[in-house]
C-alpha positions in Angstrom: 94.4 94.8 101.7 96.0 98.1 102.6 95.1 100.5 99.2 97.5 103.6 98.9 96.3 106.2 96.8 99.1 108.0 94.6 97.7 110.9 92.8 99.6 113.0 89.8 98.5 115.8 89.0 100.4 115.7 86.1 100.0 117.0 82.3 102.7 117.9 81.1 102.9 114.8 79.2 99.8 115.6 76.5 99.0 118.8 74.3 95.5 119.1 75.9 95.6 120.8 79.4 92.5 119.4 82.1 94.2 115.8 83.1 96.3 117.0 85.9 92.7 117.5 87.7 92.0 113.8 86.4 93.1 112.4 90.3 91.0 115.5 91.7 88.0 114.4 89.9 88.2 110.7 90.9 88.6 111.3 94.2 85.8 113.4 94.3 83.6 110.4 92.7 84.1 108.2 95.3 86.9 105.8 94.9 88.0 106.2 98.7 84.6 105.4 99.7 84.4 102.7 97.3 87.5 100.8 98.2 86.8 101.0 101.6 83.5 99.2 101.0 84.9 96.5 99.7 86.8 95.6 103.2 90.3 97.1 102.0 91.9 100.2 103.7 93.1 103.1 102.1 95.9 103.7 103.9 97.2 107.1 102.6 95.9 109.6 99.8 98.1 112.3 98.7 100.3 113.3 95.9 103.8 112.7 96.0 104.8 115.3 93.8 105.7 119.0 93.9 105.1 120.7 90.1 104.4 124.2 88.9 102.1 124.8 86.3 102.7 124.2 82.9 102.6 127.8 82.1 105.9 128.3 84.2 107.9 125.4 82.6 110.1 125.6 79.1 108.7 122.7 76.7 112.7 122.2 76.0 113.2 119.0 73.9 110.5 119.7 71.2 111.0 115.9 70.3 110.6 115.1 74.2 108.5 118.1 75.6 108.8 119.1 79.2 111.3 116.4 79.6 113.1 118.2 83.0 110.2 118.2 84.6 108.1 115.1 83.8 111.7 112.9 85.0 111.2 115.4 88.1 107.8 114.2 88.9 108.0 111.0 87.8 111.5 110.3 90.2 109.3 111.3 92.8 106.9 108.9 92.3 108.7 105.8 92.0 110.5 106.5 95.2 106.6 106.5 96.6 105.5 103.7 94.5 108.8 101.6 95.1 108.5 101.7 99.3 104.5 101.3 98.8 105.1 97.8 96.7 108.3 97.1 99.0 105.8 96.6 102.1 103.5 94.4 100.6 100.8 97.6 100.4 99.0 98.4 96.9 100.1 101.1 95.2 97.1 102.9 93.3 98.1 105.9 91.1 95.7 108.0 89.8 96.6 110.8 86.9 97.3 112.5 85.1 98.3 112.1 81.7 100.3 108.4 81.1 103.8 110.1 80.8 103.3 109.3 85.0 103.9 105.5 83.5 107.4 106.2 83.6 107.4 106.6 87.6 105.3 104.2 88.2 106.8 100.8 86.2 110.1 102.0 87.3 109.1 102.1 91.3 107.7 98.7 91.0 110.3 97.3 89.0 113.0 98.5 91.8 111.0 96.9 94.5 110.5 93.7 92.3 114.7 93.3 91.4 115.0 93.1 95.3 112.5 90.4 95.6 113.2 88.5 92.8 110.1 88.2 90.9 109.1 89.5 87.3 106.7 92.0 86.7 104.3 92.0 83.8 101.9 95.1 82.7 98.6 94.9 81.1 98.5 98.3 79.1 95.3 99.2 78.2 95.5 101.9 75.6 93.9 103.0 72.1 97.8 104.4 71.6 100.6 102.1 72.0 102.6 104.7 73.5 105.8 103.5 71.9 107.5 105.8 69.8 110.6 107.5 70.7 112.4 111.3 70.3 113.2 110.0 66.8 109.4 108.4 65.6 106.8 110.8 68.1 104.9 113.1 65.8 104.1 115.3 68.5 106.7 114.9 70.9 104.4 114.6 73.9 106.2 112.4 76.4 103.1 110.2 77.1 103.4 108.4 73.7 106.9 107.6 74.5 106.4 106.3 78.0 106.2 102.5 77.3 109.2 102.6 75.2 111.3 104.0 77.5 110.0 102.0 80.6 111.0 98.8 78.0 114.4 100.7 77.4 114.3 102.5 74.3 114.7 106.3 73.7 116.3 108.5 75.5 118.3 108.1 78.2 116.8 110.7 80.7 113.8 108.6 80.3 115.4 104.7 80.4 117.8 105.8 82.9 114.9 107.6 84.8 115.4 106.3 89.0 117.8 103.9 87.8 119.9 102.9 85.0 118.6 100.6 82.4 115.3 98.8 81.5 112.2 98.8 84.0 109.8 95.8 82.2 111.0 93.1 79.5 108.9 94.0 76.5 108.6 90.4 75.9 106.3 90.6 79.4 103.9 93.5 78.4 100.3 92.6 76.9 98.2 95.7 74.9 94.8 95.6 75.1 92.4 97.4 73.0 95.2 99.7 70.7 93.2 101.1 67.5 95.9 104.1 66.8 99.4 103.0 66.7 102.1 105.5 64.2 103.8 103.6 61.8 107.5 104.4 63.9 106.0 102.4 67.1 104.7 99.6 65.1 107.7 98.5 63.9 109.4 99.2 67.2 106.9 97.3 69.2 107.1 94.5 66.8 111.2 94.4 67.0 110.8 94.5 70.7 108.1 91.5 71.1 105.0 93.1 72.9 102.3 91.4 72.6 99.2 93.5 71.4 95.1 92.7 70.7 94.1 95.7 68.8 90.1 96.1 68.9 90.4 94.5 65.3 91.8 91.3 67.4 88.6 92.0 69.7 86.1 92.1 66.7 87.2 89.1 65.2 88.0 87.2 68.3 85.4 88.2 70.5 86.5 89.4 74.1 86.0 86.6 75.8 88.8 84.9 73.3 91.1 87.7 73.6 91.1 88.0 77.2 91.7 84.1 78.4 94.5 84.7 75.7 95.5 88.1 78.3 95.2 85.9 81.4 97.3 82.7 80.3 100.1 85.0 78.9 100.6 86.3 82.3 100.0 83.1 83.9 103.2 81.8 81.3 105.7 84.2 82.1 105.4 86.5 85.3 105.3 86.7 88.9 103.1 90.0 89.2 100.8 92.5 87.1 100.7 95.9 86.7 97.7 97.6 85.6 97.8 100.3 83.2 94.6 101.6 82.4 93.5 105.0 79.7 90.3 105.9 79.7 91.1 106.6 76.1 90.7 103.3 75.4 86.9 103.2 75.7 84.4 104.9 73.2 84.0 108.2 73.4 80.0 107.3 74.3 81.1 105.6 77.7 84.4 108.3 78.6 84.0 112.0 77.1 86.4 113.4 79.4 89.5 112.3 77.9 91.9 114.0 75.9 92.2 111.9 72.9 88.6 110.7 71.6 88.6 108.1 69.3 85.8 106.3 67.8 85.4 102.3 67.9 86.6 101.8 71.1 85.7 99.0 74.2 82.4 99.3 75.5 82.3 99.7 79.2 81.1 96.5 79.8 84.0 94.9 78.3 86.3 97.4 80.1 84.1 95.8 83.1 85.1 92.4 82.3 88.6 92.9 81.4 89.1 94.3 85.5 87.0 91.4 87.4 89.3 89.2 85.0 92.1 90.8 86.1 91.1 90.4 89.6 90.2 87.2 89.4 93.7 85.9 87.8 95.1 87.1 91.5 98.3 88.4 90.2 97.8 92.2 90.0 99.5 94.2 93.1 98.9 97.0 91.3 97.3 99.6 88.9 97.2 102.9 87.3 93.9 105.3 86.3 95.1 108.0 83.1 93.9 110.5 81.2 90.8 111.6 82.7 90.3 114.9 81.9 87.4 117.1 83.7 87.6 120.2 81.3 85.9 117.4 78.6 84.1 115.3 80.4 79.8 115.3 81.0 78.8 115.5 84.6 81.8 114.2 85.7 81.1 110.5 84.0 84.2 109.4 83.1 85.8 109.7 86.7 82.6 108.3 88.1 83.4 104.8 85.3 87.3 105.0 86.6 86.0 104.7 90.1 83.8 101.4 88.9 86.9 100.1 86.9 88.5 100.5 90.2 86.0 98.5 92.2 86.2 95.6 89.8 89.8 95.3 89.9 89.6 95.2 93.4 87.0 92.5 94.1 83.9 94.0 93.3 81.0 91.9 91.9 77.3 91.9 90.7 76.3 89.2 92.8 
């Protein structure tokens, strides 16, 4: 399978500077190595965007900050991500914050209209990314990338490569969410997500929770889109992430959950976010992204 590599060095979506060096730090663990080790081809590695530093940009919108340029970047990338899905090629995108979302669930969804199947994503997140201009707390663009890819917010970001919604809420599965703000909740419940919150893992076990994960996609869609946080994982298996939170997966369900995903043979795509160098310890948390990588792609023990 040809494998093209999509970085986005991009974070103006979070208040914590260090994950626009996320794709930098990934590739520098391997993951072209890697995937080419497992019989695929990477076929092109580069980023398909042109940004200045945060430093030199107006945070605007302080409900939707750095609005201008995040749509900017993000336009940019679903042009690349729409013509890499279009040709039957994988598109890979490494970040970044998960404001990059936007581009990259509105590039596939293009390419997916004109071939008439229905995309799913898999979003695995401790945050369900959800709110809007009138629920975010912080007004950080990555926790209102979902929404808007599902059609709600503002219209810059619905709108954003082309008018109106990119996914069907009622075709996106959460994994692992243990930090949702009381505005999302209800607006992912109005709009039909479906979530398993690590409470859901606790009492379910992940084995449960994830044949529930593959027979929802099975159900309703054609193809999957992975979109994977590093935030989601404890703390003890990703330090270098922006948003540490306690009580998340362990990275051997994290494991699991990609050689699943693989194995289901419905993914033709996927997303790496929020690793973030300035945080992380010896450069770990890359190094586990370029394992979650392997496994969605076909690696296995034995």
């Amino acid at each position: 399978m040809n494998i093209r590599i999509l970085e986005m060095p991009l974070d103006y979506g979070a208040s914590r500077h260090g994950a626009d060096m996320g794709p930098s730090a990934i590739r520098l663990a391997g993951v072209k190595e890697r995937i080419e080790g497992l019989g695929h081809k990477a076929v092109q590695c580069f980023s398909p965007i042109q940004i200045n530093p945060q430093e030199f940009e107006t945070v605007g919108n302080p409900k939707a900050k750095y609005l201008a340029p995040i749509v900017r970047a993000n336009t940019q990338l679903a042009e690349e991500v729409e013509k890499t899905a279009s040709c039957g090629d994988f598109p890979l995108i490494l970040g970044g914050d998960h404001s990059i979302a936007l581009g990259s669930i509105a590039g596939l969804s293009a390419a997916y209209k004109k071939k008439g199947l229905k995309l799913g994503v898999l979003y695995v997140d401790a945050h369900g990314d959800f709110n809007t201009d009138e629920t975010s707390p912080s007004g950080n663009i990555h926790g209102e990338c979902m929404s808007a890819s599902c059609g709600y917010g503002l219209p810059e970001l619905t709108n954003l490569y082309f008018d109106g919604q990119k996914v069907d809420p009622r075709n996106v599965c959460y994994v692992g969410l243990r930090s949702v703000d009381e505005g999302e909740r209800e607006l992912m419940k109005q709009a039909g997500v479906k979530a398993y919150t690590m409470t859901d893992i606790d009492r379910q076990g992940f084995n449960e929770v994830m044949r529930h994960v593959l027979r929802f996609f099975k159900q309703k869609v054609d193809v999957v889109h992975v979109s994977f946080d590093m935030d989601c994982l404890d703390p003890m298996y990703a330090p270098g992430t922006g948003y540490q939170l306690p009580a998340g997966m362990t990275n051997r369900e994290a494991l699991l959950l990609m050689e699943e995903m693989c194995d289901l043979g419905m993914v033709r795509s996927a997303e790496i976010v929020e690793v973030n160098p300035v945080l992380d310890v010896r450069n770990q948390t890359a190094a586990f992204a370029v394992d979650l990588i392997a496994r969605l792609l076909g690696e296995k023990i034995y």
